[in-house]
N, C-alpha and C positions, 0 to 999 in steps of 0.2 A: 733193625728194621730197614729194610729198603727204603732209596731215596722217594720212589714215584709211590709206595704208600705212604708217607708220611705227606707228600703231597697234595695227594687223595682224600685224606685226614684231615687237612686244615684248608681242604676246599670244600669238593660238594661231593656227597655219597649218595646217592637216588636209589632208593629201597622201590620195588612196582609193588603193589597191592595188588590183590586177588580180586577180578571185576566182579562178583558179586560181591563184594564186600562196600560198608556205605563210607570210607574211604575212600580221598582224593588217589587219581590215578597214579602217583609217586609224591613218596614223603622223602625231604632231601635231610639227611640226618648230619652232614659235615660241619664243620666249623665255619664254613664261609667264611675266610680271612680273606681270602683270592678268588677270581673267577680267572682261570687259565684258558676258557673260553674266549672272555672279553677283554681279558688282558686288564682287569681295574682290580684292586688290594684295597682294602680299609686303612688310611693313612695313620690313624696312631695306633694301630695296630699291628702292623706289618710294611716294612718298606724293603728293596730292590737296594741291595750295593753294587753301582756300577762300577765303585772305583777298580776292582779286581778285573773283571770283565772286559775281555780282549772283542778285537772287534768281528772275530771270524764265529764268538761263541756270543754272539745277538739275540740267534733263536730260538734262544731256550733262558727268558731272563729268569724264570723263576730258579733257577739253578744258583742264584745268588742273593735269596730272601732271606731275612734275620726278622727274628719276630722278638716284640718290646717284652717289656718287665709287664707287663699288663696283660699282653696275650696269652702269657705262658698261665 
């Protein structure tokens, strides 16, 4: 599996529904551990190792996420 779907995965998935249908205009089916958006993770959920993390590769922190014994 690729890095950015498993990232995809254990954030947000936005499915659009069909407008006639009596369905909210998108149902978000991910796991929401992260918002990559907002830059905010569920704290005993998933946390950021920066200790690996050089300081030129910043902009991309989820690239260094471990997820607990609880999330999996």
């Amino acid at each position: 599996m690729k890095y950015d779907h498993m990232l995809t995965i254990l954030g947000n998935i936005n499915i659009i529904t069909p407008k006639d249908s009596k369905l909210p205009p998108s149902i978000d089916i991910g796991l929401n551990l992260f918002s990559r958006r907002e830059y905010k993770i569920v704290p005993n959920l998933v946390r950021i190792n920066f200790e690996y993390q050089v300081e030129e590769k910043k902009s991309n922190p989820f690239k260094y996420i471990e997820l607990s014994v609880r999330a999996l």
